[in-house]
N, CA, C and O atoms as a DFTB+ gen file, in Angstrom:
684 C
 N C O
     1  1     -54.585      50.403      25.666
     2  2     -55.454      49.336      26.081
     3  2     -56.865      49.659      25.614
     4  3     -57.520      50.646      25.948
     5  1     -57.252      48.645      24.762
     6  2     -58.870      48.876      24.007
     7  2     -60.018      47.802      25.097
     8  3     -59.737      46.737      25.646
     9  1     -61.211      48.501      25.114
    10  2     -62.057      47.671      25.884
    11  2     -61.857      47.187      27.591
    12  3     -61.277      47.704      28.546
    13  1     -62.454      46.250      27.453
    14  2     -62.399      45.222      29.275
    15  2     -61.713      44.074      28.546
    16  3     -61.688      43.474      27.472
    17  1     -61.145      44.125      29.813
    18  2     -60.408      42.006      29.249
    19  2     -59.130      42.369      30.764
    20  3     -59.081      43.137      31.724
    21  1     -58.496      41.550      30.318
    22  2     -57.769      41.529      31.435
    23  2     -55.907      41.453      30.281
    24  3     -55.901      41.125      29.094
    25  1     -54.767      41.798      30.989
    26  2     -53.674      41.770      30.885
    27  2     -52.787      41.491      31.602
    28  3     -52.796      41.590      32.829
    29  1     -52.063      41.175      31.038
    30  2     -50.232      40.905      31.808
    31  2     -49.541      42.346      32.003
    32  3     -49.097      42.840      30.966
    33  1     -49.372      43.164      33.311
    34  2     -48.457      44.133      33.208
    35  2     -46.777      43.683      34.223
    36  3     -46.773      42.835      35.115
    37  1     -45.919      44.231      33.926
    38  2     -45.166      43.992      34.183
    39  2     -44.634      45.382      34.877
    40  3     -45.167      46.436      34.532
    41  1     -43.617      45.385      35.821
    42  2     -42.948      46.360      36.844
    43  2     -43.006      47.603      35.538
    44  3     -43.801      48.540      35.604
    45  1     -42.063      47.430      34.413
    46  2     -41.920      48.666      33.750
    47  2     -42.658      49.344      32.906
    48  3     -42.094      50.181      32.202
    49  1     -44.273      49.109      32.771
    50  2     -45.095      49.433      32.389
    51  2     -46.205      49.828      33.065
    52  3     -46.979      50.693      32.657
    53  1     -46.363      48.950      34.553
    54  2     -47.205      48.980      35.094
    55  2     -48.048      50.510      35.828
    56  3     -49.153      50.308      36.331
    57  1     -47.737      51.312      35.841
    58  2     -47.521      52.829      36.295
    59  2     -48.479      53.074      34.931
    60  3     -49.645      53.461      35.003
    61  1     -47.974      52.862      34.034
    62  2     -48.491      54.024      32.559
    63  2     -49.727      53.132      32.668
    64  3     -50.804      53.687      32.882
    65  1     -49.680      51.885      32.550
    66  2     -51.199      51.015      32.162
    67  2     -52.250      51.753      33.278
    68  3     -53.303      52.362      33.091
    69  1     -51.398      51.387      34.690
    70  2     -53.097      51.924      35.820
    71  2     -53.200      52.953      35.265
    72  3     -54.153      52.946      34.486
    73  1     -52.461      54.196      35.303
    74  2     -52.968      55.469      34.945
    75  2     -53.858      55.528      33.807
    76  3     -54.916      56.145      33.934
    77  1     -53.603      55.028      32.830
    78  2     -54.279      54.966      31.844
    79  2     -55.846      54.769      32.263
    80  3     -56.691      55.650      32.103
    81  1     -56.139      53.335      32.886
    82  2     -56.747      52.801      33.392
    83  2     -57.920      53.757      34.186
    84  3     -59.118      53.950      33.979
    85  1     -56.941      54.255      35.210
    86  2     -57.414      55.079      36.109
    87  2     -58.421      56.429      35.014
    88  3     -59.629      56.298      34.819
    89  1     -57.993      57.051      34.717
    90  2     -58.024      57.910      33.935
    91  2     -59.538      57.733      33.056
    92  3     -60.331      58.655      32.861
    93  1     -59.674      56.573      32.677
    94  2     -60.560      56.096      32.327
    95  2     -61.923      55.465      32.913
    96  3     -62.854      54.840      32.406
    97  1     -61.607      55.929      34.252
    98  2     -62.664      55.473      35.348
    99  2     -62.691      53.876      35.860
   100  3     -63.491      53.360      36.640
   101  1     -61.589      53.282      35.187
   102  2     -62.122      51.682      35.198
   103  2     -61.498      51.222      36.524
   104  3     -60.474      51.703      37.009
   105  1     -62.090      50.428      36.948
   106  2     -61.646      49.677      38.180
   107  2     -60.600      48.460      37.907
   108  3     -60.642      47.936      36.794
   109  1     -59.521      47.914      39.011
   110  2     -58.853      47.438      38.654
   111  2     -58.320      45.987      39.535
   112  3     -57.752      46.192      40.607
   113  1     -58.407      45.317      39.321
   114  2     -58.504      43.536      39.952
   115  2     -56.759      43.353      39.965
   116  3     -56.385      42.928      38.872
   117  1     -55.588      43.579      40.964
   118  2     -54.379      43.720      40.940
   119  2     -54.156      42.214      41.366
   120  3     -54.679      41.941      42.447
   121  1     -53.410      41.062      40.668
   122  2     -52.884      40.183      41.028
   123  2     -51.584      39.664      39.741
   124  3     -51.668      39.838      38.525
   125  1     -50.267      38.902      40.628
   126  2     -50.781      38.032      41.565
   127  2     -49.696      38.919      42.994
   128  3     -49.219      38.311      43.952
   129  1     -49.547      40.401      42.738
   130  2     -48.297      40.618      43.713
   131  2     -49.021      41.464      44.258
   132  3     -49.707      42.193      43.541
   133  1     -49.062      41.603      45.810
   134  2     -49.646      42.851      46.239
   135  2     -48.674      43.755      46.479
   136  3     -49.129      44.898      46.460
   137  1     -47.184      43.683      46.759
   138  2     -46.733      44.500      46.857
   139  2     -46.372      45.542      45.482
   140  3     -46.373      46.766      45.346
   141  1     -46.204      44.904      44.972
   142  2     -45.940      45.908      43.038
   143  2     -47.386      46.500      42.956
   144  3     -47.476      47.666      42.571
   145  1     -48.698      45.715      43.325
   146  2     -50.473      46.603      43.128
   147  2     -50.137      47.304      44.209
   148  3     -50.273      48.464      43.820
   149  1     -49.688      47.354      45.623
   150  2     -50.144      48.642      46.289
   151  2     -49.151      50.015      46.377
   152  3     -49.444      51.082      46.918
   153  1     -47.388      49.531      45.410
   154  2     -47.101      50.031      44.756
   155  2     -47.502      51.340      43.982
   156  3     -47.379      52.560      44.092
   157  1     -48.090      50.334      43.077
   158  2     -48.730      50.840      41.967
   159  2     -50.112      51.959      42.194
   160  3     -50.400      52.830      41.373
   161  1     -50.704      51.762      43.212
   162  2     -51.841      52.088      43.627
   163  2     -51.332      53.244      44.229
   164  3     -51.765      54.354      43.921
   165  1     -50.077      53.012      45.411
   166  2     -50.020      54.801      46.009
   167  2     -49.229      55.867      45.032
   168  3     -49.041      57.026      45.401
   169  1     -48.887      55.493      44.059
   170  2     -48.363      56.156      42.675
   171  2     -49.372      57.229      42.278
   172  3     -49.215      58.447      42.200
   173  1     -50.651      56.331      42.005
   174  2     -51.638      56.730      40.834
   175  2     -52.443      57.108      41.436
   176  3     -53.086      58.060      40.993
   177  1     -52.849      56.423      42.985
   178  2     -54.319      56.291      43.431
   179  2     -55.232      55.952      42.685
   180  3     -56.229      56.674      42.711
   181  1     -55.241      54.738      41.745
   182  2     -55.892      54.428      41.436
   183  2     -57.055      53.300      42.083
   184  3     -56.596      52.400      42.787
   185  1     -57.619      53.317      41.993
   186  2     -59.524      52.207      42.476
   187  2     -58.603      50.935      42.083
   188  3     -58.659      50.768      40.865
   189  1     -57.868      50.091      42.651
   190  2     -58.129      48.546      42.975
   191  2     -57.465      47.706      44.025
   192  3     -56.575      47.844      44.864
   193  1     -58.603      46.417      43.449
   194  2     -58.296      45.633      44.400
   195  2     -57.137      44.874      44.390
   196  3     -56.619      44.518      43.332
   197  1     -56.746      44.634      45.336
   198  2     -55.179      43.744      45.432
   199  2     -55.449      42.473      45.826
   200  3     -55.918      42.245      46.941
   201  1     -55.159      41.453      44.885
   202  2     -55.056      40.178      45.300
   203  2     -54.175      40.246      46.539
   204  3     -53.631      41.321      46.795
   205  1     -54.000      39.277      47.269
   206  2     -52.812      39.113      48.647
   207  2     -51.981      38.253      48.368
   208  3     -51.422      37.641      49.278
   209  1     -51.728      38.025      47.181
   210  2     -50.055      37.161      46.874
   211  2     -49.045      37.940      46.681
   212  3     -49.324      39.126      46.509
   213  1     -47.866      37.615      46.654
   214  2     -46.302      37.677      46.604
   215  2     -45.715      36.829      45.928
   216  3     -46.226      35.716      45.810
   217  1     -44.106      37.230      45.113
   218  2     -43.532      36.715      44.888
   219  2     -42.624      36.360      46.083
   220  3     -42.045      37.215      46.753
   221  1     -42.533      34.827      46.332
   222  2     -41.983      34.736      47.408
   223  2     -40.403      35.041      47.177
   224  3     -40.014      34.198      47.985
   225  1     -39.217      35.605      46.688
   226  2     -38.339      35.691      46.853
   227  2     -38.239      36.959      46.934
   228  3     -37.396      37.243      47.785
   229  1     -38.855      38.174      46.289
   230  2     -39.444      39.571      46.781
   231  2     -39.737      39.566      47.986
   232  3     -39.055      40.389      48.596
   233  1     -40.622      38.877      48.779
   234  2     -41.315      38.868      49.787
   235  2     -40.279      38.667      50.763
   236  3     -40.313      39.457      51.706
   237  1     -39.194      37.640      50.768
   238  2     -38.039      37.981      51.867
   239  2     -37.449      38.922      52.391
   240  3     -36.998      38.874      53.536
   241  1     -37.367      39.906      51.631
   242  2     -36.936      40.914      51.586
   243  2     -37.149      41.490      52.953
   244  3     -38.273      41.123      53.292
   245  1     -36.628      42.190      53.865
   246  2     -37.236      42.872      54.946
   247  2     -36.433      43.906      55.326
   248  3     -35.217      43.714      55.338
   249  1     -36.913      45.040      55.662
   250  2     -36.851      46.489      55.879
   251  2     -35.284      46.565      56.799
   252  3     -34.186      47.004      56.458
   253  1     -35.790      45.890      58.166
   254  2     -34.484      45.956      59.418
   255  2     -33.578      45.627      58.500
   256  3     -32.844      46.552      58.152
   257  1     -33.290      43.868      57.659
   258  2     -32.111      43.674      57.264
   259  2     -31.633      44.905      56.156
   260  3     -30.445      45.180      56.328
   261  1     -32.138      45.535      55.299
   262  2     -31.711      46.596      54.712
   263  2     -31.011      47.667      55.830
   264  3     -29.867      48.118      55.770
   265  1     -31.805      47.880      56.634
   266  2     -31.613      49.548      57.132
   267  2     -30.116      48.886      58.103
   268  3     -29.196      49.694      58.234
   269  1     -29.940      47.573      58.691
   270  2     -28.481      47.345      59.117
   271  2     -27.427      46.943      58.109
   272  3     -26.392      46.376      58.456
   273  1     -27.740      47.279      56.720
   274  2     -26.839      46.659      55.741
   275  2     -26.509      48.277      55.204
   276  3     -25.508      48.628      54.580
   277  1     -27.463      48.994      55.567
   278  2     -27.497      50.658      55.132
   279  2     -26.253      51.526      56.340
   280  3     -25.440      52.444      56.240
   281  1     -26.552      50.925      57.040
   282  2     -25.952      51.218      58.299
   283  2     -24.268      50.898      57.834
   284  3     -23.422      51.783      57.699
   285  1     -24.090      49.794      57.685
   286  2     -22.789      49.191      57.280
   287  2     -22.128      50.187      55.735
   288  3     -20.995      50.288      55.264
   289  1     -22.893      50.523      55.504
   290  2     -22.558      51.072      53.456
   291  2     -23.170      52.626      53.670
   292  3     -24.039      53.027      52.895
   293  1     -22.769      53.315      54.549
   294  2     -23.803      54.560      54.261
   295  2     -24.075      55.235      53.028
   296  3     -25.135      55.711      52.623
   297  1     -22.685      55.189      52.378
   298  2     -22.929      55.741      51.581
   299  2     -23.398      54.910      49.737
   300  3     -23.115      55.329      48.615
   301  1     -24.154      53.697      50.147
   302  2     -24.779      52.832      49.066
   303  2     -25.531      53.660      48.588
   304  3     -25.758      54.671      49.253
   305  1     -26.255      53.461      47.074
   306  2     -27.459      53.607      46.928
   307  2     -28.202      51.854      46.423
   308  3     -27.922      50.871      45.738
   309  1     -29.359      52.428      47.395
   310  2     -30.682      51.363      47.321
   311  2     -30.805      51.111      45.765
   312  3     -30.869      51.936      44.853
   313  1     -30.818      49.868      45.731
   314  2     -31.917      49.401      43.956
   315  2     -33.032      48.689      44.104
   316  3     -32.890      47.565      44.586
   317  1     -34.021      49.013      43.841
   318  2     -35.245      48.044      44.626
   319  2     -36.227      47.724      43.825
   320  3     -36.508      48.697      43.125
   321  1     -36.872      46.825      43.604
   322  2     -37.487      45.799      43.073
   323  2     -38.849      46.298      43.443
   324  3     -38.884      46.611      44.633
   325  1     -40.552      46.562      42.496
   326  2     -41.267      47.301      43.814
   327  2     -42.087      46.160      44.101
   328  3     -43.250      46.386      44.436
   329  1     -41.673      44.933      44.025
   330  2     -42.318      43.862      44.419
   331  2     -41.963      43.239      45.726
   332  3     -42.300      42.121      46.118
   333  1     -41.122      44.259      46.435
   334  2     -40.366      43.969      47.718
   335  2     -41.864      44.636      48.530
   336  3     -42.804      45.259      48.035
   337  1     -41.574      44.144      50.150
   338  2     -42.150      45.064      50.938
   339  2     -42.095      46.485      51.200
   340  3     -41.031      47.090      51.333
   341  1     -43.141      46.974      51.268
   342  2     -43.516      48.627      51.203
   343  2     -42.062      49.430      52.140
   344  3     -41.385      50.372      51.728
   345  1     -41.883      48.563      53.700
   346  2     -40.809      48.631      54.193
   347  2     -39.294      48.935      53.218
   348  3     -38.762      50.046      53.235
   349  1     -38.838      47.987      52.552
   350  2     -37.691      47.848      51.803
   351  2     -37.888      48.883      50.383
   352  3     -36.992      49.224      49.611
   353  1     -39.513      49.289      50.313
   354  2     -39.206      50.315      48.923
   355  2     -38.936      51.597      49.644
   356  3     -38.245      52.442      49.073
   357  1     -39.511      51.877      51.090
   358  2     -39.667      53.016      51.519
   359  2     -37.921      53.450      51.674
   360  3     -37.711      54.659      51.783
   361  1     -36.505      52.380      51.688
   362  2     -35.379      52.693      51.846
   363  2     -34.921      53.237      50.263
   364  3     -34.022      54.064      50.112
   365  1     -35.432      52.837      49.502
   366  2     -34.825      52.895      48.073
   367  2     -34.324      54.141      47.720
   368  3     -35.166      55.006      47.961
   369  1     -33.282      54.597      47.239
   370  2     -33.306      55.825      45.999
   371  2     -33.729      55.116      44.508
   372  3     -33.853      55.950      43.610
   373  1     -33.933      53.906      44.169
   374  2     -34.354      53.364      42.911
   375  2     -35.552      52.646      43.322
   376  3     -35.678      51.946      44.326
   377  1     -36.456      52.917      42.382
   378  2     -37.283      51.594      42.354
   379  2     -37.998      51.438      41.196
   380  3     -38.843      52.208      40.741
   381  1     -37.490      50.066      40.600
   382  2     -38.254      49.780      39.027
   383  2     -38.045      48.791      39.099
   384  3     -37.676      48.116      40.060
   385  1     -38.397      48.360      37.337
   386  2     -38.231      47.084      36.536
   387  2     -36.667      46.412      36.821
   388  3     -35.890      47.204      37.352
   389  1     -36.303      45.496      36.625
   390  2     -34.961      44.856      36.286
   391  2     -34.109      45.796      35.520
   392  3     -32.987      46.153      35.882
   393  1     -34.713      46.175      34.440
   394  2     -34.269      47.124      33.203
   395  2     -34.270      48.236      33.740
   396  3     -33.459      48.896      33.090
   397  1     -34.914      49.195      34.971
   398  2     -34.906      50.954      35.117
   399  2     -33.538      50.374      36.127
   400  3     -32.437      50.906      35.986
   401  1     -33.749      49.224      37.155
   402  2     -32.640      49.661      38.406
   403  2     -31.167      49.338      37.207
   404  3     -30.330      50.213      37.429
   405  1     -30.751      48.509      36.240
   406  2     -29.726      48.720      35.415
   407  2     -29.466      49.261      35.065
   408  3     -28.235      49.278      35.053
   409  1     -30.223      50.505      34.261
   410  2     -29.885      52.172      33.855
   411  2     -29.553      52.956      34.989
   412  3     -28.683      53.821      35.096
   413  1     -30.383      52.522      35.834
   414  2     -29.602      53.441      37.439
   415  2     -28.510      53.022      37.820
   416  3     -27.626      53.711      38.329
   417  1     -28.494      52.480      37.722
   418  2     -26.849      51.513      38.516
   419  2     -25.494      52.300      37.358
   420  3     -24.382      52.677      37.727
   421  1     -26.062      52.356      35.943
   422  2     -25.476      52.476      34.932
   423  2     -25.333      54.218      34.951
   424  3     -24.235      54.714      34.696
   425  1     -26.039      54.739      35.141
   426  2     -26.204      56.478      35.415
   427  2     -25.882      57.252      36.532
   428  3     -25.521      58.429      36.501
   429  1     -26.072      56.315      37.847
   430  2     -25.482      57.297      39.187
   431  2     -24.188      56.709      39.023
   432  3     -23.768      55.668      38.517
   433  1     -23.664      57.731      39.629
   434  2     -22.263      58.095      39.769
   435  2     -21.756      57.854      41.984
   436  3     -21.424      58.635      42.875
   437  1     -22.032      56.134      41.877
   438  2     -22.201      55.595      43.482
   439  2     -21.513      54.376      43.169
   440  3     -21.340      53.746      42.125
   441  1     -21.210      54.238      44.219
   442  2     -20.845      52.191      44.610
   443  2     -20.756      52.475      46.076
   444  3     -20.655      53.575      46.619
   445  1     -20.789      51.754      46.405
   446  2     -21.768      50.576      46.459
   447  2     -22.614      50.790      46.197
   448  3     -23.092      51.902      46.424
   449  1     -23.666      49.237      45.183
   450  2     -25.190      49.886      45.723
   451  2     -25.601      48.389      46.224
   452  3     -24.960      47.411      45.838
   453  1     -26.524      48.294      46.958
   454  2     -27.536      47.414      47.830
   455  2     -28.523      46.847      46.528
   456  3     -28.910      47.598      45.633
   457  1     -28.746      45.853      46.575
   458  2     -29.687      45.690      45.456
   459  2     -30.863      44.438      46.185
   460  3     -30.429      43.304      46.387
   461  1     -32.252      44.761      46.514
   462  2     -33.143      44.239      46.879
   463  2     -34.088      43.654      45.464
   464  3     -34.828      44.380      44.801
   465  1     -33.926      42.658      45.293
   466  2     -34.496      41.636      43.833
   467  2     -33.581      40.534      43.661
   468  3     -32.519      40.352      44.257
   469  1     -34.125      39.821      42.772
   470  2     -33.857      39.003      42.668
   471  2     -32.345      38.747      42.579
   472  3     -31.785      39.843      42.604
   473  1     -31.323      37.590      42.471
   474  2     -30.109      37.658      42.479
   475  2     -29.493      37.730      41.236
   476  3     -28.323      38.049      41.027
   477  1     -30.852      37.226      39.925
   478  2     -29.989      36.968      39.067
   479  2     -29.590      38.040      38.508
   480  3     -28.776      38.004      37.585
   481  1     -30.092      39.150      38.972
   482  2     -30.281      40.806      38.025
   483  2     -28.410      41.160      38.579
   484  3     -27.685      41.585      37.679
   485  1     -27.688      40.942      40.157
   486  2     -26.374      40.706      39.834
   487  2     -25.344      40.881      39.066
   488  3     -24.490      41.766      39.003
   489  1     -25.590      39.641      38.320
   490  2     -24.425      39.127      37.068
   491  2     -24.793      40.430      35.841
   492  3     -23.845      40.964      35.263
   493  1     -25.887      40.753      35.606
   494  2     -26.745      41.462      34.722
   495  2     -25.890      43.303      35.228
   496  3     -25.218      44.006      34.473
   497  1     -26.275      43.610      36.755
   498  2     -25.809      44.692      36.756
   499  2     -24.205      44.913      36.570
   500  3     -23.682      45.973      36.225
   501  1     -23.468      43.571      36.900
   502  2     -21.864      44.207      37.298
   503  2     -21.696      44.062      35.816
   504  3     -20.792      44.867      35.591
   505  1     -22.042      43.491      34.614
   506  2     -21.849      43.346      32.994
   507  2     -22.087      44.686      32.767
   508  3     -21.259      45.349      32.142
   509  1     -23.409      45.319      33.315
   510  2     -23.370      46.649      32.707
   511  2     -22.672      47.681      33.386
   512  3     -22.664      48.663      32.645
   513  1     -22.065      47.922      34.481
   514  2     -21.303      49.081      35.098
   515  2     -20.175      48.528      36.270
   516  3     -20.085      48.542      37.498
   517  1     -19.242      47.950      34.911
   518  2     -18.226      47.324      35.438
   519  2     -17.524      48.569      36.575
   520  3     -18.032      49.676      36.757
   521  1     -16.318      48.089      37.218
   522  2     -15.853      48.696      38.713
   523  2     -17.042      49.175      39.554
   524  3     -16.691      49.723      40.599
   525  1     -18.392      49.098      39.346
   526  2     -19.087      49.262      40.485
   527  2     -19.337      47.836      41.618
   528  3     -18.973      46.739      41.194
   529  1     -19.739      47.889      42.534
   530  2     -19.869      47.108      43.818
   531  2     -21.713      47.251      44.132
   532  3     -22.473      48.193      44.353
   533  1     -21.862      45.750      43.999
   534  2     -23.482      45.059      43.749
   535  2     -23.415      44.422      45.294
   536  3     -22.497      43.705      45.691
   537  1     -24.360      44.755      45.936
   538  2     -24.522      43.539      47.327
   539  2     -26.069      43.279      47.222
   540  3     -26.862      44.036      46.664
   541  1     -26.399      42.012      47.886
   542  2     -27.763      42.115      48.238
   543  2     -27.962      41.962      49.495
   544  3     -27.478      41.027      50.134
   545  1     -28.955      43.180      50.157
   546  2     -29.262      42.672      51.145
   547  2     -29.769      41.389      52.124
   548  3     -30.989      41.246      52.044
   549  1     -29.326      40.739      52.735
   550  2     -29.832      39.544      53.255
   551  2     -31.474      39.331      53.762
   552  3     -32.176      40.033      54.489
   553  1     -31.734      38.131      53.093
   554  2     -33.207      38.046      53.066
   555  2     -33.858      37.134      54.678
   556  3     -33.212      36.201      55.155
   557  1     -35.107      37.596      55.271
   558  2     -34.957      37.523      56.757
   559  2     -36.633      36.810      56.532
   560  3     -37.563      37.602      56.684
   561  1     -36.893      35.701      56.265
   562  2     -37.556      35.018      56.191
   563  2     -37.695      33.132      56.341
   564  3     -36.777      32.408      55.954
   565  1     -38.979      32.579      56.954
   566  2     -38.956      31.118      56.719
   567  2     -38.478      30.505      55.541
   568  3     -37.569      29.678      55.610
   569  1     -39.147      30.919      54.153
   570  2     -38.615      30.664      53.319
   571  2     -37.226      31.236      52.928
   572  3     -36.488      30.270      53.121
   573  1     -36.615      32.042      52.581
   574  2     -35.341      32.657      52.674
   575  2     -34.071      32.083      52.190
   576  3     -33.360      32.465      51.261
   577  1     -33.917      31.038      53.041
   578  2     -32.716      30.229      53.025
   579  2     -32.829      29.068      51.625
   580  3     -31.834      28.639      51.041
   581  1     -33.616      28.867      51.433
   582  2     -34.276      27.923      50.417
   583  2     -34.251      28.795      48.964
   584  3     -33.539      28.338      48.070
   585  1     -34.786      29.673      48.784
   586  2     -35.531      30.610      47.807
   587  2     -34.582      31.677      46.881
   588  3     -34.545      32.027      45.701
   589  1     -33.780      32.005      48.229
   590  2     -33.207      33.380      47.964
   591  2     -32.053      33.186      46.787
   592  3     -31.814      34.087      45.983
   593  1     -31.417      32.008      46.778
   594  2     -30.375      32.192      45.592
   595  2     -31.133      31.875      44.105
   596  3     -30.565      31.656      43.035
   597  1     -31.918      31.898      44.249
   598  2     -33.362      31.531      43.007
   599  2     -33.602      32.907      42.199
   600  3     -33.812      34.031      42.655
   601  1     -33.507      32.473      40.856
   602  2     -34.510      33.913      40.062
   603  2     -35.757      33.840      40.414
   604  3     -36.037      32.878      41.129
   605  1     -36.448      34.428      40.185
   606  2     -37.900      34.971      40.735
   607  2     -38.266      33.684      40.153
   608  3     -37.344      33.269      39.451
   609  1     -39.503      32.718      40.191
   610  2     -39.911      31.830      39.763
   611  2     -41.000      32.554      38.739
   612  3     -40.951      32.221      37.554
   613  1     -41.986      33.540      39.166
   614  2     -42.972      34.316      38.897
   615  2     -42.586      34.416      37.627
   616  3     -42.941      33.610      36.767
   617  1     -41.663      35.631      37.361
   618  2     -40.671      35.916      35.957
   619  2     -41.474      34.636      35.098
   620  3     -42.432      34.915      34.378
   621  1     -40.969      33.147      35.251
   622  2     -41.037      32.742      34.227
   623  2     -42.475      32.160      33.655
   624  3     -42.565      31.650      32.538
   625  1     -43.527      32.295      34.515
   626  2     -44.859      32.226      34.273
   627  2     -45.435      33.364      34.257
   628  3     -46.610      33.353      34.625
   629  1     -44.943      34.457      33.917
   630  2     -46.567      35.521      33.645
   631  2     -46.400      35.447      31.852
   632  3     -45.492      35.667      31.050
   633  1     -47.724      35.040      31.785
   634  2     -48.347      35.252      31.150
   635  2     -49.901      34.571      31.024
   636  3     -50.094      33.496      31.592
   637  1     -50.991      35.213      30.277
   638  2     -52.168      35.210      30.341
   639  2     -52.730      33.622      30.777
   640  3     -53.721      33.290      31.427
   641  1     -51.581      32.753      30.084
   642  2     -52.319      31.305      30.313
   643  2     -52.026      30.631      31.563
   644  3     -52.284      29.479      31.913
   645  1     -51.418      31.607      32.186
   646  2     -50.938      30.596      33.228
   647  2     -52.185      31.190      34.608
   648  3     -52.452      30.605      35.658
   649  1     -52.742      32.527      34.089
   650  2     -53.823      33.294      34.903
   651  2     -55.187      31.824      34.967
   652  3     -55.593      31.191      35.941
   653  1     -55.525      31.735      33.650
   654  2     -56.851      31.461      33.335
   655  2     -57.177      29.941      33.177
   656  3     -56.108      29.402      32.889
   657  1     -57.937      29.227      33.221
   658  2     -57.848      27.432      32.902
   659  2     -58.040      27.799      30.919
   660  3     -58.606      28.676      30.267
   661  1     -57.375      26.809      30.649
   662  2     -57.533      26.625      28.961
   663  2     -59.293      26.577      28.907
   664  3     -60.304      26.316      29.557
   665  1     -58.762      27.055      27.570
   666  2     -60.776      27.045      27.250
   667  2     -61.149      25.553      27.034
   668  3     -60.406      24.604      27.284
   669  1     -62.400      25.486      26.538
   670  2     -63.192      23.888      26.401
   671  2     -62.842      23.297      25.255
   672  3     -62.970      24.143      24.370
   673  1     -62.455      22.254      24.798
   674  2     -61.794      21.393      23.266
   675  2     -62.820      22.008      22.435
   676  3     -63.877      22.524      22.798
   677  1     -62.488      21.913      21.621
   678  2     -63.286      22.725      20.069
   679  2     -64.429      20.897      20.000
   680  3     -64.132      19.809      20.494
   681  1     -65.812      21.338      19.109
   682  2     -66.712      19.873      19.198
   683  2     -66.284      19.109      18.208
   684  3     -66.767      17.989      18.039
């Protein structure tokens, strides 16, 4: 990363960019997820601020319904999304991108595993480590019931233009 400006980071990068960042003394403006920035932040300790949004289908996510779905599967391992609540990462043995919890799923030697993210990642994990056993924990929210069989909506808008208003028509 050259200069000031602002960027798009994403779950599986996001770690190397703050540090970088950090490292460099620069301060850091975290939006639009606070849970992936404060994430990210007790990683590195890095200096920033956290916007207070969520992805709301991350955001369902809640700690109790894991730890009684943990209860039921003792011997699962967690896959976790770090855009979930601090609660639901603090259960994890995984926590990454879409792409790190698939190499995990694909590398431990477990089934069941619990998978806190989105649903569509699912179809994605049982393709890659066929005879294993995918559940998701049940999501314990207003929105919830509405949301939860949804891919992340977020996913399909990050990027820079969807941050900023278009610039002014050329004269």
């Amino acid at each position: 990363m050259k200069g000031r400006g602002e960027g798009v980071v994403r779950a599986s990068i996001g770690l190397e960019i703050v540090a970088e960042l950090q490292e460099r003394g620069e301060k850091i403006i975290w939006a639009p997820d606070r849970h992936l920035g404060s994430y990210i932040q007790k990683k590195t300790g890095a200096d920033m601020l956290l916007w207070q949004g969520s992805c709301l289908v991350h955001d369902e996510f809640k700690g109790i319904e894991l730890d009684l779905l943990r209860a039921e599967y003792p011997d699962a391992k967690v896959l976790v999304h770090p855009e979930s609540p601090e609660n639901v990462v603090a259960q994890a043995d995984v926590v990454g991108s879409p792409t790190q919890l698939i190499d995990a799923a694909v590398k431990l030697d477990a089934t069941p595993f619990l998978v806190a993210t989105d649903l569509g990642i699912l179809h994605k994990l049982q393709h890659a480590a066929p005879g294993k056993t995918f559940l998701a924990p049940p999501p314990a929210g207003n929105t919830a019931p509405c949301h939860r069989c949804a891919p992340s909506p977020a996913v399909a808008t990050n990027g820079l233009s969807h941050l900023a208003p278009p610039p002014p028509p050329s004269p």
